[in-house]
N, CA, C and O atoms as a GROMACS GRO file, in nm:
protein
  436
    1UNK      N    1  -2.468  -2.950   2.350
    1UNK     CA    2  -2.508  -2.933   2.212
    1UNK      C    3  -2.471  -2.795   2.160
    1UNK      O    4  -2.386  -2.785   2.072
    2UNK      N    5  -2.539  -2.673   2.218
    2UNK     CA    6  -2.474  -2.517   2.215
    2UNK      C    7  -2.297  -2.513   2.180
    2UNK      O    8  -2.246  -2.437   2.098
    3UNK      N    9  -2.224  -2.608   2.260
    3UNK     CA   10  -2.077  -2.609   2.259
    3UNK      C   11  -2.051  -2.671   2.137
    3UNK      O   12  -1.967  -2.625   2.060
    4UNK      N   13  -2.115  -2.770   2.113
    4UNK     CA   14  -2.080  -2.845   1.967
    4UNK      C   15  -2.106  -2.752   1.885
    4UNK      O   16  -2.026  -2.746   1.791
    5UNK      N   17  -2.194  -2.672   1.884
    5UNK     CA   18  -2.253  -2.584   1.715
    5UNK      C   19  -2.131  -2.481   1.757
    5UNK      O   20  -2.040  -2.489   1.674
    6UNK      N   21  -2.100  -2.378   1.874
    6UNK     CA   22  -1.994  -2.302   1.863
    6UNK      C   23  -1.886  -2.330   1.742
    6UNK      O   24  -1.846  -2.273   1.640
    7UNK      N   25  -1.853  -2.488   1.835
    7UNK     CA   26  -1.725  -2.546   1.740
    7UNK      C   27  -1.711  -2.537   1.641
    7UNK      O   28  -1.595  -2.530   1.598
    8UNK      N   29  -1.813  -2.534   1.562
    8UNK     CA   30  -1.814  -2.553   1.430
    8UNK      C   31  -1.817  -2.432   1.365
    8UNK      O   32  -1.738  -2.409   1.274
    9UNK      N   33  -1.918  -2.336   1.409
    9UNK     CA   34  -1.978  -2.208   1.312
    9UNK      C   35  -1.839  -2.099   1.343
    9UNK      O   36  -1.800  -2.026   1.252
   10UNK      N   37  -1.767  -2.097   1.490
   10UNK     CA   38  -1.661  -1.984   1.503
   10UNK      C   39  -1.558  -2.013   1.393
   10UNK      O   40  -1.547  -1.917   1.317
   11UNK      N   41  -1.466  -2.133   1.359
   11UNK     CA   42  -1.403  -2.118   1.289
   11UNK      C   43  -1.488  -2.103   1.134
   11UNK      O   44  -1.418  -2.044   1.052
   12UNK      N   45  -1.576  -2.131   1.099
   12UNK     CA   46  -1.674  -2.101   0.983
   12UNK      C   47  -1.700  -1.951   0.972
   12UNK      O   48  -1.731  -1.937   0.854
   13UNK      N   49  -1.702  -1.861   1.016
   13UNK     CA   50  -1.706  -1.749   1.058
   13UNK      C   51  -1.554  -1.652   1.023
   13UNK      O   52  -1.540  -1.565   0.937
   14UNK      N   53  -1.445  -1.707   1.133
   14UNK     CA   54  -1.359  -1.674   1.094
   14UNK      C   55  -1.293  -1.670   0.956
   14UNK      O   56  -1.255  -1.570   0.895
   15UNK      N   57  -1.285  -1.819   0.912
   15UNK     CA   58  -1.209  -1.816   0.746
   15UNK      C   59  -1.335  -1.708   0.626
   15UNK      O   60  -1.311  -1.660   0.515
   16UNK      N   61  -1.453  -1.704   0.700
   16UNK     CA   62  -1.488  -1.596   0.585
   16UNK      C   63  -1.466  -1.481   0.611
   16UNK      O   64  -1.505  -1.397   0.530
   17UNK      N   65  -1.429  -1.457   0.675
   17UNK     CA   66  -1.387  -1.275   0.740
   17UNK      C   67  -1.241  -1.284   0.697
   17UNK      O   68  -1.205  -1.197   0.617
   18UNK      N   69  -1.146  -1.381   0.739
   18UNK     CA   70  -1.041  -1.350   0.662
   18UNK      C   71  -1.047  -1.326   0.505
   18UNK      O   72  -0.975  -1.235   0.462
   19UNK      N   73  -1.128  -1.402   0.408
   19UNK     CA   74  -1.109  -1.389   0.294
   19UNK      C   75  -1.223  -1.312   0.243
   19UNK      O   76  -1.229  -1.301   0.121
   20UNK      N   77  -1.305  -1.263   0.307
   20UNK     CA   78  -1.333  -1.160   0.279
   20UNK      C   79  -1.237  -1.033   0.316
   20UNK      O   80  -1.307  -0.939   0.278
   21UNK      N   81  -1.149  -0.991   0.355
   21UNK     CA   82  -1.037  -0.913   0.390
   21UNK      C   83  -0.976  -0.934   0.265
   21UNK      O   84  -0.991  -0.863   0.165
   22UNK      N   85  -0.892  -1.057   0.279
   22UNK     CA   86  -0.816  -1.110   0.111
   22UNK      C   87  -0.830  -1.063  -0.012
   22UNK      O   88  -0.747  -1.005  -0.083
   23UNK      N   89  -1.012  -1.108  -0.048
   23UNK     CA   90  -1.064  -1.051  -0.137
   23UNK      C   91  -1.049  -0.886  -0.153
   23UNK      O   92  -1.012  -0.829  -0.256
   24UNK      N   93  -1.095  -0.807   0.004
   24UNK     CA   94  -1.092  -0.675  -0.022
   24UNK      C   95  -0.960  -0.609  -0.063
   24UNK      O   96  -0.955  -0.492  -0.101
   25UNK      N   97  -0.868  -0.680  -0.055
   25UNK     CA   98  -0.702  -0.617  -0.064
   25UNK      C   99  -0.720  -0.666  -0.234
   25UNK      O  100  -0.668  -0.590  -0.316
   26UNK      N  101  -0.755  -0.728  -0.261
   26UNK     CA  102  -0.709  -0.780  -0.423
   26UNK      C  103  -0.770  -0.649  -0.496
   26UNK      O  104  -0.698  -0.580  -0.569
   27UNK      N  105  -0.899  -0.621  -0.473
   27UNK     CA  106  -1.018  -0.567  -0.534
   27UNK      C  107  -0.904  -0.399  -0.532
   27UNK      O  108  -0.907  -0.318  -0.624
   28UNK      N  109  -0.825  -0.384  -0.419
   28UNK     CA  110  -0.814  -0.206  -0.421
   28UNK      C  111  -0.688  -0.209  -0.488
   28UNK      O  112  -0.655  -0.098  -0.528
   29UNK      N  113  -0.588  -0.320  -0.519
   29UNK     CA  114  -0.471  -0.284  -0.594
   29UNK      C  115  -0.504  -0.240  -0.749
   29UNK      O  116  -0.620  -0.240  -0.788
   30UNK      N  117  -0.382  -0.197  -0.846
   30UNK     CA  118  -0.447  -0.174  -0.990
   30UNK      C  119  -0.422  -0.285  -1.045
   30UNK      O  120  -0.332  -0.357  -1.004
   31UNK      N  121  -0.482  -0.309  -1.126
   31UNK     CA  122  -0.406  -0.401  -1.243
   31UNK      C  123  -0.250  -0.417  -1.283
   31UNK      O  124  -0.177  -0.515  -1.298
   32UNK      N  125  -0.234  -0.287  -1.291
   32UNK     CA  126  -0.093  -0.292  -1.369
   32UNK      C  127   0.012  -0.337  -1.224
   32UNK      O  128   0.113  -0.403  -1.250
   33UNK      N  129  -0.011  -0.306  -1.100
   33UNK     CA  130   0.064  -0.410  -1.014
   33UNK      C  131   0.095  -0.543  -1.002
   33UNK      O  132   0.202  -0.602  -0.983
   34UNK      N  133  -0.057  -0.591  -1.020
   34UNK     CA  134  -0.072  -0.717  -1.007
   34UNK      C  135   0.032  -0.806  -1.153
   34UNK      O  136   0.042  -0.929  -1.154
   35UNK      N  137   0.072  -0.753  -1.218
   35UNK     CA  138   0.151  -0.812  -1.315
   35UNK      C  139   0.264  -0.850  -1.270
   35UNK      O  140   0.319  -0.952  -1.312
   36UNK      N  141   0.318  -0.769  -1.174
   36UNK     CA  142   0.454  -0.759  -1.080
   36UNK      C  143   0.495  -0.854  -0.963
   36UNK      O  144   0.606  -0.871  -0.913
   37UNK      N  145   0.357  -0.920  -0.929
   37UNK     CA  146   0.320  -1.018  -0.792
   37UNK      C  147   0.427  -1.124  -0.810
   37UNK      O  148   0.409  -1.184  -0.916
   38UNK      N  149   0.488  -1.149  -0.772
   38UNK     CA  150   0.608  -1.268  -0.729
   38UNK      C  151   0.740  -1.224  -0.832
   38UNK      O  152   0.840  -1.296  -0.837
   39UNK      N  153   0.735  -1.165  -0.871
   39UNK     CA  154   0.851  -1.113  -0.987
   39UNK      C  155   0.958  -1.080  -0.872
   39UNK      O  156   0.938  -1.043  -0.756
   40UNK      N  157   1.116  -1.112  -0.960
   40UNK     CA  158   1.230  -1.062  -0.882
   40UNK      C  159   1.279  -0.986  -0.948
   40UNK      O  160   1.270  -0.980  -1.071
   41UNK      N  161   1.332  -0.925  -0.885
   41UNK     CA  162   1.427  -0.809  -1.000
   41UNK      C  163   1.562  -0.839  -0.984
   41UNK      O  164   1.615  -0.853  -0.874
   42UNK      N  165   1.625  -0.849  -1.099
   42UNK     CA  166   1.797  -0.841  -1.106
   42UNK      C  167   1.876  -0.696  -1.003
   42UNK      O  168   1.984  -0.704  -0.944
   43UNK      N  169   1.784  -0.574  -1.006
   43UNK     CA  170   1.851  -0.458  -0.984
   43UNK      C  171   1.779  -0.356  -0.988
   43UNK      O  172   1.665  -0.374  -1.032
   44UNK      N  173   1.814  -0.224  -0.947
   44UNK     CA  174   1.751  -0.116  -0.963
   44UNK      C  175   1.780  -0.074  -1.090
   44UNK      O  176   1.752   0.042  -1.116
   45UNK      N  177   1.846  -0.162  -1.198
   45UNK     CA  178   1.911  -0.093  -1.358
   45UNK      C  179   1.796  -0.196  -1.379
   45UNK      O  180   1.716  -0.130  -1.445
   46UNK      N  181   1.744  -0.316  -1.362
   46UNK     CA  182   1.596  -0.396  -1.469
   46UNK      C  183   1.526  -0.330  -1.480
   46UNK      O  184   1.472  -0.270  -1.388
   47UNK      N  185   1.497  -0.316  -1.611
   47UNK     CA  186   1.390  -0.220  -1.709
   47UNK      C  187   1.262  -0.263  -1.666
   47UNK      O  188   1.177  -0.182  -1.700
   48UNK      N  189   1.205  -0.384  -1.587
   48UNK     CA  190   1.129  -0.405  -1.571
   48UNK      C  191   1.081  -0.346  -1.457
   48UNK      O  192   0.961  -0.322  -1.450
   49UNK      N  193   1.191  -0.305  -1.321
   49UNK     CA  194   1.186  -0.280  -1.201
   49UNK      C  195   1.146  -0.116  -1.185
   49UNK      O  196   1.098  -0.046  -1.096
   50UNK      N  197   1.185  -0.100  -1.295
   50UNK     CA  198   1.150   0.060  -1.344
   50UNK      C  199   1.033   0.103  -1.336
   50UNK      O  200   0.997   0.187  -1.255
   51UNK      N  201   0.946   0.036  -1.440
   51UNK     CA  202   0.814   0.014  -1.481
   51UNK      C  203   0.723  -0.010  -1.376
   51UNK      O  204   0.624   0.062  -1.363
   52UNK      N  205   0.754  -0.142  -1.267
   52UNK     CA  206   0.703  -0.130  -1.155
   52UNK      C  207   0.693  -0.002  -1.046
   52UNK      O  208   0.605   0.056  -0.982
   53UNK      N  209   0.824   0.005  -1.066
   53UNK     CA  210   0.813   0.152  -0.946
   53UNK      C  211   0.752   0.274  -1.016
   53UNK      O  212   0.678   0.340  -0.942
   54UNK      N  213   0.766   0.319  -1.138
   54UNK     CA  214   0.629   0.396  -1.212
   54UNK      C  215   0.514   0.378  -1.166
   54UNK      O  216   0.441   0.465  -1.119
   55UNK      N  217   0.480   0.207  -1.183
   55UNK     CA  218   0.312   0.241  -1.158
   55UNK      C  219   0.280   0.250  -1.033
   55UNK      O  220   0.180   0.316  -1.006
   56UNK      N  221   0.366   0.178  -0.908
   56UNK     CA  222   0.319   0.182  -0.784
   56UNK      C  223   0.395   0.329  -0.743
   56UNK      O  224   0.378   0.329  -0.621
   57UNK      N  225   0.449   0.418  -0.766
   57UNK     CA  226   0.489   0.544  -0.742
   57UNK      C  227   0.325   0.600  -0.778
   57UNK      O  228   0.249   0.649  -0.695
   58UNK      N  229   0.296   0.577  -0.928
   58UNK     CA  230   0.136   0.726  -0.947
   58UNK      C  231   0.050   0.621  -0.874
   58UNK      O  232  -0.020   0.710  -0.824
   59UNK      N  233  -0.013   0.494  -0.819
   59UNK     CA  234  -0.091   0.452  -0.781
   59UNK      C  235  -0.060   0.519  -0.611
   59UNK      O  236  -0.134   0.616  -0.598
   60UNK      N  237  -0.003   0.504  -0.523
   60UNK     CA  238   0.046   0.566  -0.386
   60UNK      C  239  -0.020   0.704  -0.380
   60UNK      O  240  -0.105   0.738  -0.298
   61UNK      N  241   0.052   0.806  -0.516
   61UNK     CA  242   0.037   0.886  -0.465
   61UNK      C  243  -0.106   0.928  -0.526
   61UNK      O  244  -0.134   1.043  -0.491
   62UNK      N  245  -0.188   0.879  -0.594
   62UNK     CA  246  -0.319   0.842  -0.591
   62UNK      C  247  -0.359   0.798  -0.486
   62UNK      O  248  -0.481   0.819  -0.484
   63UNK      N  249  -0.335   0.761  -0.417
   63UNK     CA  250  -0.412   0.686  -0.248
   63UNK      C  251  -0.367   0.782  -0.152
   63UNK      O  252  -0.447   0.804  -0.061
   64UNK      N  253  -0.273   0.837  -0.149
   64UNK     CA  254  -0.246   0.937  -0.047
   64UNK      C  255  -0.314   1.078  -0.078
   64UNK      O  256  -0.345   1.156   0.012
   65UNK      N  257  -0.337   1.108  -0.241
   65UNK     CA  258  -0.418   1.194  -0.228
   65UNK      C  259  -0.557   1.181  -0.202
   65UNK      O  260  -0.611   1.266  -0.132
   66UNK      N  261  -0.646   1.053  -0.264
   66UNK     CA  262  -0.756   1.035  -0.175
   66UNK      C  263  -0.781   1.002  -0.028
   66UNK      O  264  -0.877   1.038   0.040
   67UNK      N  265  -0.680   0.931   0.005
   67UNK     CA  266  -0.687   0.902   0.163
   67UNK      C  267  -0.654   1.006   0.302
   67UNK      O  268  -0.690   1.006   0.420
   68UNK      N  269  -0.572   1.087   0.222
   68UNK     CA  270  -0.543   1.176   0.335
   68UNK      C  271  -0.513   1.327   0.296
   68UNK      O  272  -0.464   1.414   0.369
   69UNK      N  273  -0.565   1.340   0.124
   69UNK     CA  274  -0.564   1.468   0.084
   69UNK      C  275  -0.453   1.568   0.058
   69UNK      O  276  -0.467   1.690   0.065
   70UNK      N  277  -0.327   1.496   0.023
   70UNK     CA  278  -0.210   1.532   0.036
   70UNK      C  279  -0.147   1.531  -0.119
   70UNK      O  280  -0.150   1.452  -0.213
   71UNK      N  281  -0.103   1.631  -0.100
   71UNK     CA  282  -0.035   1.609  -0.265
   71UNK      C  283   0.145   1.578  -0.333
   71UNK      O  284   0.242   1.653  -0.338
   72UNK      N  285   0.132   1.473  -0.364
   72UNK     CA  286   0.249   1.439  -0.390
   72UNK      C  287   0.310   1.463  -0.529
   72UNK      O  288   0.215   1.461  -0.607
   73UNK      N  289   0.429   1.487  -0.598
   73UNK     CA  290   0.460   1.458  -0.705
   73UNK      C  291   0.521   1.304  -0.670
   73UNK      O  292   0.598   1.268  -0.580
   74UNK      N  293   0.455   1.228  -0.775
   74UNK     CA  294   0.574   1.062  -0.806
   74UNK      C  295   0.658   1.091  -0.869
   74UNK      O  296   0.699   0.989  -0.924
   75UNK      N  297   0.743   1.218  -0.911
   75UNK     CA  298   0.880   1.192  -0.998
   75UNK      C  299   0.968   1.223  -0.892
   75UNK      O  300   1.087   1.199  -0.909
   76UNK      N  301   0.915   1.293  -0.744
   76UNK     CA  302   1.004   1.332  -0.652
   76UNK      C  303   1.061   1.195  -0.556
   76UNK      O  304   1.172   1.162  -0.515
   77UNK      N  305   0.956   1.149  -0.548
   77UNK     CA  306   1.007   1.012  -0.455
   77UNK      C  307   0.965   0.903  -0.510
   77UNK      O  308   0.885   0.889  -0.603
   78UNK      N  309   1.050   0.786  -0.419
   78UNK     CA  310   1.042   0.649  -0.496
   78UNK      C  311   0.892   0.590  -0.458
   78UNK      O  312   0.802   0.660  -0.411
   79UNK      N  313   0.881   0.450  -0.487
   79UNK     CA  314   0.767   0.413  -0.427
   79UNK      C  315   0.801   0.349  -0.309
   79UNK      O  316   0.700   0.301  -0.260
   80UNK      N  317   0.919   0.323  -0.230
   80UNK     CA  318   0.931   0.289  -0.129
   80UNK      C  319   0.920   0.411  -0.039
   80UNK      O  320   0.859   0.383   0.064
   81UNK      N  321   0.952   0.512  -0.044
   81UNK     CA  322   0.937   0.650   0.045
   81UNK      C  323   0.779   0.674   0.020
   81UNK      O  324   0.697   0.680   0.111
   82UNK      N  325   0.747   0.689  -0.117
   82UNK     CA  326   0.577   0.693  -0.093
   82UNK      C  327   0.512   0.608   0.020
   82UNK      O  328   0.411   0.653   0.074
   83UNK      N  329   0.568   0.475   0.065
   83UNK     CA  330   0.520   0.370   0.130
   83UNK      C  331   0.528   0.369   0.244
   83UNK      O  332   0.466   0.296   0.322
   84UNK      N  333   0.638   0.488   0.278
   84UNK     CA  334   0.686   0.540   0.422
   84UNK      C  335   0.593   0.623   0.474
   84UNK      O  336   0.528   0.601   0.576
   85UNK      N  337   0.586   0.760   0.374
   85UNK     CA  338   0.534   0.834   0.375
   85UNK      C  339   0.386   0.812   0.414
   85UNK      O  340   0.335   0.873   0.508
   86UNK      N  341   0.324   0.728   0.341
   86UNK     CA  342   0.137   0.662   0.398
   86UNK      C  343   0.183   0.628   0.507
   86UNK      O  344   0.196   0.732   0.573
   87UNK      N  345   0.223   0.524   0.575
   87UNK     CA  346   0.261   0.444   0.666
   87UNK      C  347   0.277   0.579   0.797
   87UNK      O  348   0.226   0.552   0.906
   88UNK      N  349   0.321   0.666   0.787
   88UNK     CA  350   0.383   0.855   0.867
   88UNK      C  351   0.203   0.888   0.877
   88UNK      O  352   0.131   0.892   0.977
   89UNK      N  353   0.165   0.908   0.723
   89UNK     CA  354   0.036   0.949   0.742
   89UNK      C  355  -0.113   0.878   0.832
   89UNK      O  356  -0.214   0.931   0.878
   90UNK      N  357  -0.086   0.796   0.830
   90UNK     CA  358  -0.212   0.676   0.886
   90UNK      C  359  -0.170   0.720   1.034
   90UNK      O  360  -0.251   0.771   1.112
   91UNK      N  361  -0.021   0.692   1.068
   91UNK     CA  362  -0.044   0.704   1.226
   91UNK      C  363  -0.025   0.876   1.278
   91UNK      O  364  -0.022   0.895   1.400
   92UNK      N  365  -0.017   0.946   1.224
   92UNK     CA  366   0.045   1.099   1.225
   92UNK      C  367  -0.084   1.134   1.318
   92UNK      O  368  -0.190   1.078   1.289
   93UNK      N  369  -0.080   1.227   1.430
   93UNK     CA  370  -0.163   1.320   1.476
   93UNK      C  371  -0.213   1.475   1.407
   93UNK      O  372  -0.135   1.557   1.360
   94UNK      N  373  -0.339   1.487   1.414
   94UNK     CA  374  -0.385   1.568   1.319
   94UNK      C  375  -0.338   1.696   1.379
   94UNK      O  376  -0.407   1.789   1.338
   95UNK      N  377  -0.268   1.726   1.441
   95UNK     CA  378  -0.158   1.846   1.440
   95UNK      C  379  -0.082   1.840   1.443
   95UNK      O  380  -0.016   1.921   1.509
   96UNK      N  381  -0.011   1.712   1.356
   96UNK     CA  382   0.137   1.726   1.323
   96UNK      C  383   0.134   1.765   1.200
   96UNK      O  384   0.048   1.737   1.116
   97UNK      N  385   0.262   1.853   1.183
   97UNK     CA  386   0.284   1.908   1.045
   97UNK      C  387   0.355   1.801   0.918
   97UNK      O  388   0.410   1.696   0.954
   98UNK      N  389   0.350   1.825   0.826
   98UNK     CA  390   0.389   1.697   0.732
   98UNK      C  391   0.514   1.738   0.698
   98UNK      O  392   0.611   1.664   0.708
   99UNK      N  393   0.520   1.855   0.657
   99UNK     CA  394   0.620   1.917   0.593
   99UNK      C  395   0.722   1.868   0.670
   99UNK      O  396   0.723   1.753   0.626
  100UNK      N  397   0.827   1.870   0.770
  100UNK     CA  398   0.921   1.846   0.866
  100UNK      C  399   0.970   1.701   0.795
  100UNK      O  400   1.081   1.680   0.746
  101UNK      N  401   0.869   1.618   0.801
  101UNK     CA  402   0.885   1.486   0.799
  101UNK      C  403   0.895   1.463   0.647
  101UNK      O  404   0.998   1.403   0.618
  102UNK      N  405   0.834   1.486   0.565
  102UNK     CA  406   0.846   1.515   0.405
  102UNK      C  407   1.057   1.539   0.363
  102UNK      O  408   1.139   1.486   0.289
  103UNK      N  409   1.055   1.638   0.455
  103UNK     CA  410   1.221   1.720   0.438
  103UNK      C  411   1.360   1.562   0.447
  103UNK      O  412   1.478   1.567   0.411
  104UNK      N  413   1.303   1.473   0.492
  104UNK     CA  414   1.406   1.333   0.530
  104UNK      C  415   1.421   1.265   0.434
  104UNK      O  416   1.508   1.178   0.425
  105UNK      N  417   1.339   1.293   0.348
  105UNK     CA  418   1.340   1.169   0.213
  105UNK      C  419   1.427   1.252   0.133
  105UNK      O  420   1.409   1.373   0.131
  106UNK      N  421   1.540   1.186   0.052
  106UNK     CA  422   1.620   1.276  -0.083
  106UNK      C  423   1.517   1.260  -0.172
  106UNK      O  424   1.441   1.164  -0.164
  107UNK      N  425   1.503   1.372  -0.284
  107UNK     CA  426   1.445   1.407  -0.371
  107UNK      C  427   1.503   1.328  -0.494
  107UNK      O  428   1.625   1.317  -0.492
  108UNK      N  429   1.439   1.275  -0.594
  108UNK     CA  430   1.503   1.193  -0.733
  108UNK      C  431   1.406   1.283  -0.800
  108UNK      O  432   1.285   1.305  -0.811
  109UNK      N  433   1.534   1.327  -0.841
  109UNK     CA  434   1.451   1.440  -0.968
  109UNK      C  435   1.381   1.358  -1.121
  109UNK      O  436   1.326   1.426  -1.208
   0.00000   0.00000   0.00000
């Protein structure tokens, strides 16, 4: 009987922990991303693709300055190097220097 209720409540358990996760990822993006969700872009010249990398460029470096206290300009890097850059920071040892690793990305003025 114990084995039968397992059966049932573990995967009951599980799918709410996943979407409670789900949910928590929706809740921390901005708005103005979420407009962008399944969109393709023609190119790095679509006016639209532009606009995207604007907002997820100041949203990043909004999260990297709350998350790890670091200060970025978004006109220096894209939002894919911002994405690198968190990704460096999360696993980085707290006596590694940033600067070094900062120096690899080209600058877009």
């Amino acid at each position: 009987m114990k084995s039968g209720l397992l059966f049932f409540i573990l995967p009951l358990l599980f799918s709410l922990t996943m979407a409670g996760s789900t949910l928590a990822r929706q809740k921390e993006s901005p708005p103005g991303l979420r407009v962008y969700e399944g969109k393709w872009f023609t190119g790095p010249q679509d006016p639209d693709y532009h606009a995207y990398d604007l907002i997820l460029r100041e949203y990043l470096v909004h999260r990297i300055r709350q998350r790890y206290g670091v200060e970025l300009d978004p006109k220096t890097y894209s939002g894919f190097d911002l994405l690198e850059i968190e990704s460096f920071l999360k696993f980085k040892k707290s006596h590694e220097p940033i600067e070094p690793f900062l120096k690899l990305f080209p600058r877009h003025p």
